[in-house]
VEXLO-75637 format. One record per residue (C-alpha): residue number from 1; x, z, y. Coordinates in nm, 3 decimals. Last residue first. Layout:
// residues N
SITE   lummi      east        up     north
SITE     NUM         X         Z         Y
...
//
This chain:
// residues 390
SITE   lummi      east        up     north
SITE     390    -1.895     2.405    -3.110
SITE     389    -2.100     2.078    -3.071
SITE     388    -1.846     1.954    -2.783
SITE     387    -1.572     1.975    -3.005
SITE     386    -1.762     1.749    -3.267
SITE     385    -1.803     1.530    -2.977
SITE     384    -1.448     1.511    -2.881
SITE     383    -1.286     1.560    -3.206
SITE     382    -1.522     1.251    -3.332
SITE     381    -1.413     1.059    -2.993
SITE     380    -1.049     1.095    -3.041
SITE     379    -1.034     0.997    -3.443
SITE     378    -1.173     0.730    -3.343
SITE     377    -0.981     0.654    -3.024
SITE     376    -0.656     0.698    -3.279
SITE     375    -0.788     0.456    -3.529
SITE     374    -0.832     0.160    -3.269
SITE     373    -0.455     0.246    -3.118
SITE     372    -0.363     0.213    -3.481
SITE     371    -0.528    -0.062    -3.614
SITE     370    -0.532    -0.292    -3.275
SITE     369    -0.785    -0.561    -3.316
SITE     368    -1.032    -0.324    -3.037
SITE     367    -1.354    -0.475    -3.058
SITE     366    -1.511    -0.201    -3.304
SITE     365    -1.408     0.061    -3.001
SITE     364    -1.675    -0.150    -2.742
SITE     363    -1.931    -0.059    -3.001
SITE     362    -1.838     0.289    -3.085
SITE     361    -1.882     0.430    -2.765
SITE     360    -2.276     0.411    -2.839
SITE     359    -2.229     0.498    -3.226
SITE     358    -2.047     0.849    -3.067
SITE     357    -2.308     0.927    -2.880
SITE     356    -2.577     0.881    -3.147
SITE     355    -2.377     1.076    -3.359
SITE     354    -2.294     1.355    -3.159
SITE     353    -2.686     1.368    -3.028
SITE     352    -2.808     1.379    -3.420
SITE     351    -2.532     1.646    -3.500
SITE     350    -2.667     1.861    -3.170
SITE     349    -3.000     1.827    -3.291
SITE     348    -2.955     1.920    -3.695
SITE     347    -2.977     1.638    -3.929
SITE     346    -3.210     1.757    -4.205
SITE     345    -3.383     1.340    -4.218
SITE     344    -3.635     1.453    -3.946
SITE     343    -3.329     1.531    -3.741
SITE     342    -3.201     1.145    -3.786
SITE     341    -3.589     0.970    -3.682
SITE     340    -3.622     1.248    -3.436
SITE     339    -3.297     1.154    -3.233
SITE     338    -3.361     0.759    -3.271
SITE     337    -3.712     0.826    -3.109
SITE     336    -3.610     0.980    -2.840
SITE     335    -3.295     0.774    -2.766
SITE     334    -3.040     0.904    -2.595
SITE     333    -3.063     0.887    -2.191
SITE     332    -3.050     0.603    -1.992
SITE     331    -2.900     0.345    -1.742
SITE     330    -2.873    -0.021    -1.780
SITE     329    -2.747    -0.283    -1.590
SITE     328    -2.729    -0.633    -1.590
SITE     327    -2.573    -0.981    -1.535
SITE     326    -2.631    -1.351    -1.595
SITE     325    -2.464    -1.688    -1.561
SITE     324    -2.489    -2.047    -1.677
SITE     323    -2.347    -2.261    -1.453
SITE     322    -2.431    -2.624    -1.309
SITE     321    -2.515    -2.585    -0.950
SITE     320    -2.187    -2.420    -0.806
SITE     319    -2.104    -2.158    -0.536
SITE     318    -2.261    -1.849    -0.735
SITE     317    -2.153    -1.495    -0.591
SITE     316    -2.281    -1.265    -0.887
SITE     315    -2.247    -0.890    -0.871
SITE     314    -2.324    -0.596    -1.063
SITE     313    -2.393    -0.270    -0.878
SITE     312    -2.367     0.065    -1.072
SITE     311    -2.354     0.434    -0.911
SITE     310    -2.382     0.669    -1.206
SITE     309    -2.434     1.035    -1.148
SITE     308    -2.409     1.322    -1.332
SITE     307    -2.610     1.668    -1.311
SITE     306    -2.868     1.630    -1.507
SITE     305    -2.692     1.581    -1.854
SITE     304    -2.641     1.314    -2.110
SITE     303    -2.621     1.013    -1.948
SITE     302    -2.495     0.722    -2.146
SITE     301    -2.427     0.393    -1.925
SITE     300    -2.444     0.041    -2.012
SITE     299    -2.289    -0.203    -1.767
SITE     298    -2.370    -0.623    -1.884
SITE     297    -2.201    -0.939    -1.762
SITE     296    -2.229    -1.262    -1.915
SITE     295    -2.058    -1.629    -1.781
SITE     294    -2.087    -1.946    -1.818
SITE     293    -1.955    -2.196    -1.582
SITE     292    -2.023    -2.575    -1.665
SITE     291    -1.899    -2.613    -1.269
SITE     290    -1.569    -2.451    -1.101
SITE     289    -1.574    -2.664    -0.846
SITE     288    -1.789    -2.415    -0.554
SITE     287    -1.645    -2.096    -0.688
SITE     286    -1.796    -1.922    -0.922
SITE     285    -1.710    -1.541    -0.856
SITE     284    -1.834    -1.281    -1.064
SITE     283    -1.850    -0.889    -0.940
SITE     282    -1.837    -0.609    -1.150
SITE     281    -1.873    -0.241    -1.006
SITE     280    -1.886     0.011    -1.192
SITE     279    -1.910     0.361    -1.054
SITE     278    -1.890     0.708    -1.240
SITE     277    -1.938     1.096    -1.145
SITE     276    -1.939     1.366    -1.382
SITE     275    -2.137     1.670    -1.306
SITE     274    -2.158     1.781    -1.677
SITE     273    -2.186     1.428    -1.902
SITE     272    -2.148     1.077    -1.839
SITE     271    -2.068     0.820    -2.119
SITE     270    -2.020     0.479    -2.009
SITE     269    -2.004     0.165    -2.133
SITE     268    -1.888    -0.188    -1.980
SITE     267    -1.925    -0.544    -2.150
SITE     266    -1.779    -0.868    -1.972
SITE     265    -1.788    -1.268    -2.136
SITE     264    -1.637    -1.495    -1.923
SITE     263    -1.618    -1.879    -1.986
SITE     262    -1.489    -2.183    -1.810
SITE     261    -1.559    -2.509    -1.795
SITE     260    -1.493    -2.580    -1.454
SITE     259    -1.246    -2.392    -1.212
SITE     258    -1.173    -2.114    -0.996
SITE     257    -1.427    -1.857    -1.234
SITE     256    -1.315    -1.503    -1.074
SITE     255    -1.347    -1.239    -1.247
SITE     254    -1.315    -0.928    -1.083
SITE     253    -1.385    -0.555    -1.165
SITE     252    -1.435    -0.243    -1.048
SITE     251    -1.442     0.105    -1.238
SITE     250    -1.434     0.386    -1.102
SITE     249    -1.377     0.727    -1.296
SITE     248    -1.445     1.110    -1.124
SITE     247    -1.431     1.381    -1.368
SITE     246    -1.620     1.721    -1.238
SITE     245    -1.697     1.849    -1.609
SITE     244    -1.780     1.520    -1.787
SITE     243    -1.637     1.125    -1.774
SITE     242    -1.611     0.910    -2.085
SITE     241    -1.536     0.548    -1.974
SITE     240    -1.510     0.215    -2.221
SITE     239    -1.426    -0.122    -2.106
SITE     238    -1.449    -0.496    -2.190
SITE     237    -1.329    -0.760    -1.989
SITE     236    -1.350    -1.117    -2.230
SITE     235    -1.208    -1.440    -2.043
SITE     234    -1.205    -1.786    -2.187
SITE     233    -1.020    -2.048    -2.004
SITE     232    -1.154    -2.449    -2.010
SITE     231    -0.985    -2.481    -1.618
SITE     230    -0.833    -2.205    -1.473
SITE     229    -0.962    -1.862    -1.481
SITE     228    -0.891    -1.565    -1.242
SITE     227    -0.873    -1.210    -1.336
SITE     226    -0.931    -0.886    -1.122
SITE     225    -0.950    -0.532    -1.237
SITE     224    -0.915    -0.254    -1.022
SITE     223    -0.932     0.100    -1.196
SITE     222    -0.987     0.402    -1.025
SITE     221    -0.991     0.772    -1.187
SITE     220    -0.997     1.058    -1.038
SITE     219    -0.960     1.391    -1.227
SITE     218    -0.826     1.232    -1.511
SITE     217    -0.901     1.170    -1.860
SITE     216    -1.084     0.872    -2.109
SITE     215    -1.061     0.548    -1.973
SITE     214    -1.030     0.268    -2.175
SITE     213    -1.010    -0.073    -2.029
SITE     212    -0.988    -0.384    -2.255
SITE     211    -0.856    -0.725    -2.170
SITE     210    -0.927    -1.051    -2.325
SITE     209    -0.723    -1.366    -2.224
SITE     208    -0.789    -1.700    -2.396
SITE     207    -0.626    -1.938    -2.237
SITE     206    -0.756    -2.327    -2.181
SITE     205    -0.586    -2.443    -1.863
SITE     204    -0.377    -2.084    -1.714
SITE     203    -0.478    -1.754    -1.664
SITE     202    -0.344    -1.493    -1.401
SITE     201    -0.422    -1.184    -1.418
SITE     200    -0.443    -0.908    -1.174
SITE     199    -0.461    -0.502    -1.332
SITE     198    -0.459    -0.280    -1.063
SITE     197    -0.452     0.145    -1.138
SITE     196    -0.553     0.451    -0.953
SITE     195    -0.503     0.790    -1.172
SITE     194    -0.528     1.130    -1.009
SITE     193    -0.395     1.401    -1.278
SITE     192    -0.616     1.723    -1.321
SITE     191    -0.816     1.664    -1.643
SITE     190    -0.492     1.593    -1.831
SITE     189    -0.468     1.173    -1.867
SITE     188    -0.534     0.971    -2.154
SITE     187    -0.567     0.640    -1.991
SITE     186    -0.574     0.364    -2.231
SITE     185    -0.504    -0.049    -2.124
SITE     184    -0.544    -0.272    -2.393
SITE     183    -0.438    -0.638    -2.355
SITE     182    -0.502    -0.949    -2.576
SITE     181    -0.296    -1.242    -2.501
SITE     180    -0.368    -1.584    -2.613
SITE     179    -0.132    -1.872    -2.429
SITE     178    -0.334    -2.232    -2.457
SITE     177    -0.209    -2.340    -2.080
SITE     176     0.036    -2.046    -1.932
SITE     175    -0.095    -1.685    -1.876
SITE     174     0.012    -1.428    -1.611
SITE     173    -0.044    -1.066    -1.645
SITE     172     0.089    -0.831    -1.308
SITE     171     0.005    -0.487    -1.334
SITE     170     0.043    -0.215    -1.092
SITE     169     0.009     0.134    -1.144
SITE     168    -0.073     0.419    -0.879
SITE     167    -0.042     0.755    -1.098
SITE     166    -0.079     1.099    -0.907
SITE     165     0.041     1.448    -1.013
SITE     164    -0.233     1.708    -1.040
SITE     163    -0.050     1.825    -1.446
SITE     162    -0.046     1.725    -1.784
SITE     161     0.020     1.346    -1.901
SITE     160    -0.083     1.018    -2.082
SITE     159    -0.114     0.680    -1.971
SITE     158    -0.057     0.382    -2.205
SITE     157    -0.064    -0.045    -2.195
SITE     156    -0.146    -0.181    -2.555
SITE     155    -0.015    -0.528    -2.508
SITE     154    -0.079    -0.851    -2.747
SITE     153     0.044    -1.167    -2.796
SITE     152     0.063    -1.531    -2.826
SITE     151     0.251    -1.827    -2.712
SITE     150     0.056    -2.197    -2.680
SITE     149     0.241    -2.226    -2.298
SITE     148     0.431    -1.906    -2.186
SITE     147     0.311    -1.568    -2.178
SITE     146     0.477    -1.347    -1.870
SITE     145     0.417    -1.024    -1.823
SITE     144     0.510    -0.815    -1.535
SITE     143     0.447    -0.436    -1.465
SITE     142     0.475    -0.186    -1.243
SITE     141     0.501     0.211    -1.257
SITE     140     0.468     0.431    -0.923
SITE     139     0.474     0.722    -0.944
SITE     138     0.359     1.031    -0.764
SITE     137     0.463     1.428    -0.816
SITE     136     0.312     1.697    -0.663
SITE     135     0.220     1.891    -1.014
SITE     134     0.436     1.796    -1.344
SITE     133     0.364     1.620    -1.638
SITE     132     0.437     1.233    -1.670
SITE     131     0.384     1.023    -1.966
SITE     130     0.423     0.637    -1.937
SITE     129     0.360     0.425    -2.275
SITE     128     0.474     0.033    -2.306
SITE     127     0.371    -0.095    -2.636
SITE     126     0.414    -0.467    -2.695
SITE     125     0.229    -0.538    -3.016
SITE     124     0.378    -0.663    -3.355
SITE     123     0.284    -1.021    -3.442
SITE     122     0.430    -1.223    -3.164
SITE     121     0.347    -1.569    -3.184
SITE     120     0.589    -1.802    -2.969
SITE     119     0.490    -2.116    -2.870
SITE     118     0.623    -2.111    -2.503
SITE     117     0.859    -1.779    -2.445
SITE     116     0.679    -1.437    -2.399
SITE     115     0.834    -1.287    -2.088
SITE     114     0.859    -0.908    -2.020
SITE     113     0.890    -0.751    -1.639
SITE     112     0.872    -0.384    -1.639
SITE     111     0.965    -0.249    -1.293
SITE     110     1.178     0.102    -1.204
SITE     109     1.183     0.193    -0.867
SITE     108     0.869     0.096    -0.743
SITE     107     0.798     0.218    -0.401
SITE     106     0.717    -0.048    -0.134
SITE     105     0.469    -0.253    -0.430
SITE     104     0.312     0.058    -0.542
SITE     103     0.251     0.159    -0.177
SITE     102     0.083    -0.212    -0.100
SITE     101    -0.113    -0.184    -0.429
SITE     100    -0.266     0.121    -0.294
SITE      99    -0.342     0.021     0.028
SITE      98    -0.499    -0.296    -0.134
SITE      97    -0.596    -0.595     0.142
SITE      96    -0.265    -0.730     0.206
SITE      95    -0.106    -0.630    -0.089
SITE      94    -0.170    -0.908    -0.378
SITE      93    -0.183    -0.828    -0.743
SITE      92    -0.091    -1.178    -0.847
SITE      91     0.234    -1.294    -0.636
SITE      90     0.375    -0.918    -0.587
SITE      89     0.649    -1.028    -0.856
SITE      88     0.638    -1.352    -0.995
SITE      87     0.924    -1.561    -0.798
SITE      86     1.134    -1.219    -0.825
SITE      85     1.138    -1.224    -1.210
SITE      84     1.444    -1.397    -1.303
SITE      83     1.598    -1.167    -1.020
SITE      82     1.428    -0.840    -1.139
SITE      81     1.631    -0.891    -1.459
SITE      80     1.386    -1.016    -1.766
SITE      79     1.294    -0.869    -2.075
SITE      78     1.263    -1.148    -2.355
SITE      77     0.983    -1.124    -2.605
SITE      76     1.114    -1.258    -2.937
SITE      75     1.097    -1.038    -3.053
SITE      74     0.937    -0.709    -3.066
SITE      73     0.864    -0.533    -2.736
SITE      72     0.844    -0.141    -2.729
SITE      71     0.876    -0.003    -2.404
SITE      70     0.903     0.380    -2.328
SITE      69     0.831     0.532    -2.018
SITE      68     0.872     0.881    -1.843
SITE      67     0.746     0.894    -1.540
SITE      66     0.992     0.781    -1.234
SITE      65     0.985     0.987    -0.923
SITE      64     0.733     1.040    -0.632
SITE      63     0.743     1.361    -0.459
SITE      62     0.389     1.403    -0.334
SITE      61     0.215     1.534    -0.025
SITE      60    -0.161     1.559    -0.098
SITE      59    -0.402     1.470     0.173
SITE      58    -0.496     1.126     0.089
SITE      57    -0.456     1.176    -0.279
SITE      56    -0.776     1.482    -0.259
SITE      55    -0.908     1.261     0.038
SITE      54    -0.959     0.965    -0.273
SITE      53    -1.339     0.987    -0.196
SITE      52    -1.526     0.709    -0.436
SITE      51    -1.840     0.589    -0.353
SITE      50    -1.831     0.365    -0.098
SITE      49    -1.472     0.232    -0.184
SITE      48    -1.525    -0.108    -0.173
SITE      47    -1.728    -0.128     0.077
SITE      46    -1.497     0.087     0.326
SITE      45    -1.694     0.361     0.503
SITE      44    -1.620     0.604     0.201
SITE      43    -1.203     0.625     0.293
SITE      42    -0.954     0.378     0.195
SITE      41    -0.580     0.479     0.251
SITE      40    -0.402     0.380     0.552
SITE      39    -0.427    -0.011     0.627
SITE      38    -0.150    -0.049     0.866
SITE      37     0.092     0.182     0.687
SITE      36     0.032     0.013     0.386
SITE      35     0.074    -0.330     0.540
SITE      34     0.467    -0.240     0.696
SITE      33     0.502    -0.088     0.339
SITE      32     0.449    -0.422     0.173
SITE      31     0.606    -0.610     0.413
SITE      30     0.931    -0.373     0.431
SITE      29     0.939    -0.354     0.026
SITE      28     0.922    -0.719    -0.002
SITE      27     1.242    -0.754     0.253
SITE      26     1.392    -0.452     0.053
SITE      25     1.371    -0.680    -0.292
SITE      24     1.477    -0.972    -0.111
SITE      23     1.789    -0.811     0.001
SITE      22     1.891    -0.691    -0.333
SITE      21     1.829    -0.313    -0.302
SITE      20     1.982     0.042    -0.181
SITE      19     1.807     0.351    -0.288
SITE      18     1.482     0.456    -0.162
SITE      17     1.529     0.770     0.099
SITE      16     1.348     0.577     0.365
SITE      15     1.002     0.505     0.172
SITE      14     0.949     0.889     0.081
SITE      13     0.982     0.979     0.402
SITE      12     0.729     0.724     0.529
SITE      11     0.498     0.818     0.245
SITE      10     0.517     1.148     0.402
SITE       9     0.367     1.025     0.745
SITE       8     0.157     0.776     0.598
SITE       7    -0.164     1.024     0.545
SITE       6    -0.103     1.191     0.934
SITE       5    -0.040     0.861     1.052
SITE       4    -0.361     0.739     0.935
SITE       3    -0.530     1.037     1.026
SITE       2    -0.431     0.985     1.362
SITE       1    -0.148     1.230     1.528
//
């Protein structure tokens, strides 16, 4: 038996005890599936997986099962039937090149789908939380929301959970002309789960979409993030990843500029400690009409110990003349100077190095217009570094 076979084998099981469907539901299913089992899961020799060994999911055999999930979504967002949302569905967050999104797409079972209605202005976010603990168990949530033309809103998108079970999410954003949606996705995870997530939006003439990643648990960690921008949209990808012990987070992301006048701004920290291991990889597409682009990129990483790594590569793929776009990295330690300037002031070392590491995280958490989910990531990082001073 091939490895590939070996790896699909159980997924196959898992596949043919699925409950009955609407026809074009199973139909989807079948494709998808059909392409998972043709792909296999990504190993080291694929690109886009060169640093990041998902054997550990590979080789696991899972039960997958609903996780726990609870939707908040103040009006007057509508929830939609899987029928009024079938023409969306697997339309964004494409299969035929993702394993994983091809075995998220054969084995939902339960799928979000929220619509925004034109003009609306929804002050209260849409919270939709999924908490699973348990060992051997995979699931599979998915998402769909829809903003309609001039509506706005905002998401705060939540992972949480104890236990080596294995998350593979799916998230489909799509924005008419003039919508405004700001998302927040946080992953919370216990320090065993496995956590591989897609995010694809899709923005419309003039939308403002900003999106913000937070990554903060989990074994293994990958997040794919891909957004593409019609004409006059404005796109702002912003993350944050702590990673220590033997954590594991990728992060790789997508924007691609389709059409003229439009603007992407992107900002990604890190904070590495132990033997942590983290990859960011942004790439930004201009394609060949999409001129008076401009677009920023910049990775910033934290490393506070030895032993961890940071693999980053930004990317820029320029088809047009007329753009404005640039892109870096940087990768460092605390600041010397900074550290002596706060212990000559009766700070003591491991204060000065808290603080310091805290003020770097705190930049991307300043951007956060939530109240709540921005107080609670405060409140997370000071336990975390005071913890780490004990």
């Amino acid at each position: 038996m091939t490895a590939v076979a070996e790896q699909t084998g159980a997924w196959l099981a898992e596949f043919t005890q699925l409950p009955a469907a609407e026809p074009w539901v199973k139909e989807l299913r079948e494709r998808a599936f059909a392409r998972f089992a043709e792909l296999g899961f990504p190993t080291t020799r694929n690109e886009e997986w060169r640093f990041t060994n998902i054997a550990p999911i590979a080789r696991t055999t899972f039960q997958s099962r609903p996780a726990g999930c609870s939707v908040v979504h103040p009006k007057p967002v509508e929830k939609l039937t899987l029928d009024e949302a079938r023409k969306h569905l697997g339309r964004y967050a494409a299969f035929d090149q993702n394993a994983f999104v091809a075995l998220n797409t054969a084995l939902w079972q339960d799928v979000i789908a929220l619509r925004v209605p034109p003009g609306a202005v929804v002050e209260q976010p849409i919270e939709i939380t999924f908490e699973l603990h348990g060992a051997a168990i995979a699931t599979h949530p998915r998402i769909l929301i829809l903003a309609g033309a001039n509506a706005q809103c905002t998401i705060v998108e939540t992972y949480k959970g104890t236990g080596s079970y294995f998350t593979n999410a799916v998230t489909e954003i799509v924005a008419d002309e003039n919508a405004v949606i700001d998302h927040y996705k946080v992953q919370q995870e216990g320090s065993e789960a496995y956590h591989i997530a897609t995010l694809q939006a899709s923005l419309g003439r003039s939308a403002n979409f900003t999106t913000h990643s937070i990554s903060l648990g989990g074994a293994l960690v990958r997040n794919d993030i891909g957004t593409v921008l019609s004409e006059g949209t404005e796109a702002t990808v912003n993350g944050l990843y702590l990673a220590n012990g033997s954590q594991h987070i990728d992060n790789h992301t997508v924007i691609d500029h389709a059409k003229p006048h439009g603007t992407s701004h992107e900002l990604y920290k890190g904070i590495l400690d132990g033997r942590a291991h983290a990859v960011f990889n942004g790439r930004i597409i201009v394609r060949k009409d999409a001129q008076k682009t401009d677009s920023k990129q910049t990775n910033k990483n934290l490393v506070l110990s030895d032993d961890a790594v940071i693999d980053t590569k930004p990317e820029l793929q320029i088809h047009a003349d007329d753009v404005r776009c640039t892109h870096g990295a940087t990768i460092g330690q605390l600041d010397a100077e900074s550290m002596f300037y706060l212990q000559s002031r009766g700070i003591g070392k491991q204060d000065a190095r808290n603080l310091l590491t805290y003020a770097f995280a705190q930049d991307i958490v300043d951007r956060i217009k939530v109240h709540s989910l921005k107080d609670s990531l405060e409140r997370f990082l000071f336990e975390k570094f005071h913890e780490h001073a004990q």
